[in-house]
N, CA and C atoms as a LAMMPS dump frame, in Angstrom:
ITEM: TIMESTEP
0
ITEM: NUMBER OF ATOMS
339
ITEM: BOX BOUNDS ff ff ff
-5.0000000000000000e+02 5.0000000000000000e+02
-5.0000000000000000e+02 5.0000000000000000e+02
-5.0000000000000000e+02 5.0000000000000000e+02
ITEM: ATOMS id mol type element x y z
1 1 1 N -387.42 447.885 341.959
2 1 2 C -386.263 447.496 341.189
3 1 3 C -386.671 446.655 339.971
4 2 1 N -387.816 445.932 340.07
5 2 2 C -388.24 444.772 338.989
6 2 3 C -388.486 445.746 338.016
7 3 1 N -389.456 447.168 338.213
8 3 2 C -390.329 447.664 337.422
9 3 3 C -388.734 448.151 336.378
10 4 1 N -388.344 448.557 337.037
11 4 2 C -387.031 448.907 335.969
12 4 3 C -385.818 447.975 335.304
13 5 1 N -385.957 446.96 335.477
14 5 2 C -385.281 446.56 335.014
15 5 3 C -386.141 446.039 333.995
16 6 1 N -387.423 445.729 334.043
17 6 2 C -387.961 445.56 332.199
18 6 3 C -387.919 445.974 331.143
19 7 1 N -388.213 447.467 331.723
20 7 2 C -387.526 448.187 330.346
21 7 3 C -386.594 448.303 329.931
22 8 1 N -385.57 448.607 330.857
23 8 2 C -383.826 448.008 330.23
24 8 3 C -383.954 446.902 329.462
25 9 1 N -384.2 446.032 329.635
26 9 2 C -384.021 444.935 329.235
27 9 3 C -385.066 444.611 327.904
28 10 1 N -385.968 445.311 327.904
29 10 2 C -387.223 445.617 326.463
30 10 3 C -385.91 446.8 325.378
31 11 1 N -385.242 447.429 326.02
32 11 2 C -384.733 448.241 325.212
33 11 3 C -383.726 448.365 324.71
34 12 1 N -382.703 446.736 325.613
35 12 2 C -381.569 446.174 325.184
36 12 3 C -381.942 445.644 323.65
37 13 1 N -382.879 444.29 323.659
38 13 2 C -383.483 443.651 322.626
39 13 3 C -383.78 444.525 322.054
40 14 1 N -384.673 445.348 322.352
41 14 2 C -385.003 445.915 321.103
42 14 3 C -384.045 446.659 319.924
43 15 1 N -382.618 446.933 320.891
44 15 2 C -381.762 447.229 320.308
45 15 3 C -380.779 446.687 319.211
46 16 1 N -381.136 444.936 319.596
47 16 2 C -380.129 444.5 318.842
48 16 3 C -381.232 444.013 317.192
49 17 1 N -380.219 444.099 316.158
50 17 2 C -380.569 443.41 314.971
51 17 3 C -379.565 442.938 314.206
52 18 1 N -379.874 442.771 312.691
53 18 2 C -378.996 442.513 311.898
54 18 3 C -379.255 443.303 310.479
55 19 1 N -377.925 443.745 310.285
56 19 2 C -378.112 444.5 308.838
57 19 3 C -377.621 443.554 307.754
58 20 1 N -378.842 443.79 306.827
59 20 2 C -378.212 442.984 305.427
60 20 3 C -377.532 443.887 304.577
61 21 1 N -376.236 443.17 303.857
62 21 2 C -375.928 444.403 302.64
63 21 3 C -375.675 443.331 301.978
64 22 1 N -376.292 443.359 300.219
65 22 2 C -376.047 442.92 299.738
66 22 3 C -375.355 443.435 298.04
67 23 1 N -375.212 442.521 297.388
68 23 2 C -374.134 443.397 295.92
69 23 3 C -374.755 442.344 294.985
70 24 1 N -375.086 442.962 294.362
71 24 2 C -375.63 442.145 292.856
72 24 3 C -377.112 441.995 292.64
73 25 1 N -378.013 440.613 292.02
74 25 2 C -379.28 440.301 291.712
75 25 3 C -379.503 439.036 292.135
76 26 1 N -379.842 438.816 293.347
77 26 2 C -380.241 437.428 293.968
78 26 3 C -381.075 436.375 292.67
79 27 1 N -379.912 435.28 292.644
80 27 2 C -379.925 433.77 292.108
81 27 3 C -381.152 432.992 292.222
82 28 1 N -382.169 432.943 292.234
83 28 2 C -383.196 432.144 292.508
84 28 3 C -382.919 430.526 292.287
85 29 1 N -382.667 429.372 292.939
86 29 2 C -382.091 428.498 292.968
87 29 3 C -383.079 427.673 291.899
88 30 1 N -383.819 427.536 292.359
89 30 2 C -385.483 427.183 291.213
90 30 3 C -385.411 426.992 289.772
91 31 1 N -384.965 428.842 289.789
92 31 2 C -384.653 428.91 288.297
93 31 3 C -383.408 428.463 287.59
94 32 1 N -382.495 428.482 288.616
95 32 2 C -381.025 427.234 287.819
96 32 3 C -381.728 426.107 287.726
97 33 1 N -382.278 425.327 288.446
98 33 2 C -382.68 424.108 288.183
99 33 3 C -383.534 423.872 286.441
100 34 1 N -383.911 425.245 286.197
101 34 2 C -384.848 425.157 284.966
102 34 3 C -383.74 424.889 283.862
103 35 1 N -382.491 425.274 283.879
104 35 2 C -381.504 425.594 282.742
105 35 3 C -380.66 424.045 282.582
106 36 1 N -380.968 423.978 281.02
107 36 2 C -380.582 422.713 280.473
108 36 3 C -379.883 422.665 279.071
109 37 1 N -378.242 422.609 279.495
110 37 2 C -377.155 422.508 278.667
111 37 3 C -377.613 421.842 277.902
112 38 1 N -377.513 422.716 276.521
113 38 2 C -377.881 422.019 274.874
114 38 3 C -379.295 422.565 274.567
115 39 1 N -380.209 423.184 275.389
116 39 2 C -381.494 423.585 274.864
117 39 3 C -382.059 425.113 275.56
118 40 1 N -381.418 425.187 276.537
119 40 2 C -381.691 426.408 277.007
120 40 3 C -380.904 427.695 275.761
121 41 1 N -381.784 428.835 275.881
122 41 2 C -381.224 429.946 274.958
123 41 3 C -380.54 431.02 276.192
124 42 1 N -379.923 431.486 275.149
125 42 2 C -378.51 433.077 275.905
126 42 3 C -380.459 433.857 276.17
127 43 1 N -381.133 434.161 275.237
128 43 2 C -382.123 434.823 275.975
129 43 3 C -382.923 434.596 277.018
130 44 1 N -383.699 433.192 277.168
131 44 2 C -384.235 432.519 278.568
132 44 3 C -383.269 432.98 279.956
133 45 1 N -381.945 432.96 279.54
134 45 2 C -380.968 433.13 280.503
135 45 3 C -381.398 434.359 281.623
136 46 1 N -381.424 435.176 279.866
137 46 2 C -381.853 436.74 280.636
138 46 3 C -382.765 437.375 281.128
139 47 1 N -382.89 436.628 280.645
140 47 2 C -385.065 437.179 281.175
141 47 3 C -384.94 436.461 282.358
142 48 1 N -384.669 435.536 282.928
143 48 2 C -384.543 434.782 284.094
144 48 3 C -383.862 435.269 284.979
145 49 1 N -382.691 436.116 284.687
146 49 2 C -381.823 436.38 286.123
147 49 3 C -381.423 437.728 285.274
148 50 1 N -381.691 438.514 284.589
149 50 2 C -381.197 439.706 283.935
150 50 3 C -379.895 439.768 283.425
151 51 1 N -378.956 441.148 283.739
152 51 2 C -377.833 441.317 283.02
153 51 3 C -376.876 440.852 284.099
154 52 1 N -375.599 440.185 283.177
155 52 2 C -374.78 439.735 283.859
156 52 3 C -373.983 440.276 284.365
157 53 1 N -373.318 439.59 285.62
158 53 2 C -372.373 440.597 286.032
159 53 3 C -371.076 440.658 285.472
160 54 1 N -370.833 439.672 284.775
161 54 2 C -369.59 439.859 283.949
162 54 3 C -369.905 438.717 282.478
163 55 1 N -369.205 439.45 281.645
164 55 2 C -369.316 439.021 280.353
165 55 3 C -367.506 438.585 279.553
166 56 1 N -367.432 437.646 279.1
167 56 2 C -366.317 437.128 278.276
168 56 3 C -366.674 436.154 276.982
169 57 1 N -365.95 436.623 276.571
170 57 2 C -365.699 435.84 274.631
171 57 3 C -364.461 434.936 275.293
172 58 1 N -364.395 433.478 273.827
173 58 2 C -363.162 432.922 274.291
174 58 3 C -363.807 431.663 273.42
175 59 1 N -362.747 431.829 272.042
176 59 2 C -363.055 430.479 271.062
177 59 3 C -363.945 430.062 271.198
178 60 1 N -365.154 431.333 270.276
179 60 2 C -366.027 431.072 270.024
180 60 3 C -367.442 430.608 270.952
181 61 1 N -366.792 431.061 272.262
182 61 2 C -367.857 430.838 273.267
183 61 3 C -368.322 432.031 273.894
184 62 1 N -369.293 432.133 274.043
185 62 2 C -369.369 433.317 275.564
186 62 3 C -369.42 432.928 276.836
187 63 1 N -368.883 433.686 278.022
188 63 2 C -368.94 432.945 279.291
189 63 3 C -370.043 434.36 279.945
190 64 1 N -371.437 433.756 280.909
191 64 2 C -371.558 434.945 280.969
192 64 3 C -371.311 434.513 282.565
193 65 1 N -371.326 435.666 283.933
194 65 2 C -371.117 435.077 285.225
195 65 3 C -372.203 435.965 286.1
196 66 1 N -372.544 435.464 286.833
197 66 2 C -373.836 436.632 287.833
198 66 3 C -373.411 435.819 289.384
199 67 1 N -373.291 436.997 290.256
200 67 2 C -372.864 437.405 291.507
201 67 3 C -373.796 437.559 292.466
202 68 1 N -373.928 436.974 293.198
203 68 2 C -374.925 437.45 294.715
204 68 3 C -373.802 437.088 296.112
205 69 1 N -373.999 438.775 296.443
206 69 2 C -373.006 438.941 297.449
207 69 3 C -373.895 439.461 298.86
208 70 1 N -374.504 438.849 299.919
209 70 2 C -374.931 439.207 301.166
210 70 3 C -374.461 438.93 302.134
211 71 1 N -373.954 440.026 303.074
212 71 2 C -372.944 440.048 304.43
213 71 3 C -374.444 440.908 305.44
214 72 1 N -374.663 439.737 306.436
215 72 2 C -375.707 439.93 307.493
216 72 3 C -374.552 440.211 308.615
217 73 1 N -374.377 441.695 309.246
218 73 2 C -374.111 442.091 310.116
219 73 3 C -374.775 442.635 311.48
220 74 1 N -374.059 441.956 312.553
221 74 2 C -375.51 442.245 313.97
222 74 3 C -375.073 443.686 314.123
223 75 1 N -376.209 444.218 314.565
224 75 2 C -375.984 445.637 315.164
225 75 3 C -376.64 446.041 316.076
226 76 1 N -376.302 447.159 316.821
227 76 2 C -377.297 447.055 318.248
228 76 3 C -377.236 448.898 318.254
229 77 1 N -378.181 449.421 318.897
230 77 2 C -378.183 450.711 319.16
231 77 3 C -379.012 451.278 318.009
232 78 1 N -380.144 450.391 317.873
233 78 2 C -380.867 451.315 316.211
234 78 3 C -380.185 450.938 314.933
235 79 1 N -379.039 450.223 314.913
236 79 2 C -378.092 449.954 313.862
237 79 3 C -376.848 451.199 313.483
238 80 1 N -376.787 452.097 314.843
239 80 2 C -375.491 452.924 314.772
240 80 3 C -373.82 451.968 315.173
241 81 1 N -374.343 450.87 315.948
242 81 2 C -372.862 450.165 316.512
243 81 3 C -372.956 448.528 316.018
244 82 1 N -372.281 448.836 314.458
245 82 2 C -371.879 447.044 314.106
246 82 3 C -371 446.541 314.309
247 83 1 N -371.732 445.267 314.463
248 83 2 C -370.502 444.227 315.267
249 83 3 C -369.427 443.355 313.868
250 84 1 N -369.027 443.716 312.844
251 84 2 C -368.153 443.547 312.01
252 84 3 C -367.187 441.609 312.456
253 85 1 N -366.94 441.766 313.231
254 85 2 C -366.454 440.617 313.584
255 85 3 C -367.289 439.128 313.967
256 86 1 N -368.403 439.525 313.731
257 86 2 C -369.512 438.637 313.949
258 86 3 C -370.408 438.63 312.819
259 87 1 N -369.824 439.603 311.795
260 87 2 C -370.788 439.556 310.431
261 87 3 C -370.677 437.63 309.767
262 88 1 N -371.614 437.639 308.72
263 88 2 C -371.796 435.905 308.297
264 88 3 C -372.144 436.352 306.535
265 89 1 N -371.065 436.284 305.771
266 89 2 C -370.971 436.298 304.341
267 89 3 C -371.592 435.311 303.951
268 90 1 N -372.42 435.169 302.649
269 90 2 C -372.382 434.062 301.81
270 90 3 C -372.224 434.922 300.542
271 91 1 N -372.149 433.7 299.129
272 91 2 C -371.866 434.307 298.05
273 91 3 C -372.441 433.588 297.334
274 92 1 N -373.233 433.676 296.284
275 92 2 C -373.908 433.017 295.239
276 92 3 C -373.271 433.122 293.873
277 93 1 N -372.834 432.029 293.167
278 93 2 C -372.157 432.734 291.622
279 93 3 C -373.056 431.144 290.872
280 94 1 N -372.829 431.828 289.816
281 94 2 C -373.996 430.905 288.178
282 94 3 C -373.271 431.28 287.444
283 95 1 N -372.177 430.438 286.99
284 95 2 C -371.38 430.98 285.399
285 95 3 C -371.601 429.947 284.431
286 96 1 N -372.195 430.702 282.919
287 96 2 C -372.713 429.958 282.216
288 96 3 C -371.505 429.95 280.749
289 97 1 N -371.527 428.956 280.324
290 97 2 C -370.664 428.966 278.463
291 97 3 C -371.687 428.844 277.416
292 98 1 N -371.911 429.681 276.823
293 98 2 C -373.05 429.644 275.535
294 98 3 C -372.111 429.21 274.316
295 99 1 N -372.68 428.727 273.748
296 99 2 C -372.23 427.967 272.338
297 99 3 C -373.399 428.662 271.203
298 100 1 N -373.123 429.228 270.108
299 100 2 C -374.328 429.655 269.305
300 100 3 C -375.708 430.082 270.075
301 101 1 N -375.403 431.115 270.713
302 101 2 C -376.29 431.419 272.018
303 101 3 C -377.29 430.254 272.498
304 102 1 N -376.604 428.967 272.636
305 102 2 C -377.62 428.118 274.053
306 102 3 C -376.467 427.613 274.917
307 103 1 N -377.013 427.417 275.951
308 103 2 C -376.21 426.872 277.235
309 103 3 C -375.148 425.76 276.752
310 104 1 N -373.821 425.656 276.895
311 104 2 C -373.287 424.689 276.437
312 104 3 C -372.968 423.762 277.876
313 105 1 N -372.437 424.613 279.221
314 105 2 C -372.708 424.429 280.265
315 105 3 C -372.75 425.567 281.122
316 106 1 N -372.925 424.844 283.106
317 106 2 C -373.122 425.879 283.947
318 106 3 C -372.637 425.404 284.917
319 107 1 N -371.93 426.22 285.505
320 107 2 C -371.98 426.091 287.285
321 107 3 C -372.689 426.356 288.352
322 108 1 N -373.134 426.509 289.227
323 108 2 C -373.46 427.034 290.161
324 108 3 C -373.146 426.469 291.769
325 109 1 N -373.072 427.56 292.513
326 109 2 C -371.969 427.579 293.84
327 109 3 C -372.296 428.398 294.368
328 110 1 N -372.496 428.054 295.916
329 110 2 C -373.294 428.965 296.839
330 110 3 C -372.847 428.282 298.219
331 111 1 N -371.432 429.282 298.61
332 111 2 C -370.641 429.424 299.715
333 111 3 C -370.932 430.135 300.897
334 112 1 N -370.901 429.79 302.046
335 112 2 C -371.138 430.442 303.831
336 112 3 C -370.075 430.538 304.498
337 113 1 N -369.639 432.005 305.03
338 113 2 C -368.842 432.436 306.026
339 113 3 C -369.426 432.058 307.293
């Protein structure tokens, strides 16, 4: 009875995981720390975290905004049966206001389900 129940039990675990899905271009926290309202440029911006995910004008400003969206869902069975109700969201957002393309200011905010 022992000999069998190991492998059940090797093949339960082995069954379970977690799937990542994520939406956008992961925020490197590092590199916000580098960005400094009044001297940073609209180009450093980009080269640093690429194209934004959303873009706005507005008296003479630009706003630009970038998104990191990852929902870690458990799954068990090879990853055919997710457990949706036990998934764990977070969200990363960096919205910047350029003034004569340099940083005039920034936010950044990084929320957990």
């Amino acid at each position: 009875m022992k000999k069998l129940l190991i492998p059940i039990a090797a093949v339960l675990l082995a069954g379970c995981m977690t799937l990542t899905k994520t939406e956008g271009t992961k925020i490197d926290k590092a590199k916000v720390l580098e960005i400094q309202a009044g001297s940073t440029s609209r180009q450093a911006v980009i080269t640093a975290f690429g194209s934004p995910t959303e873009v706005s004008y507005e008296n003479n400003e630009e706003r630009m905004i970038y998104r990191f969206k990852e929902k870690k869902v458990p799954a068990y069975m090879g990853g055919i049966v997710e457990n949706e109700s036990k998934s764990r969201e977070s969200m990363t957002v960096l919205e910047l206001v350029f003034r004569d393309n340099v940083v005039w200011s920034y936010r950044y905010k990084n929320t957990e389900n």
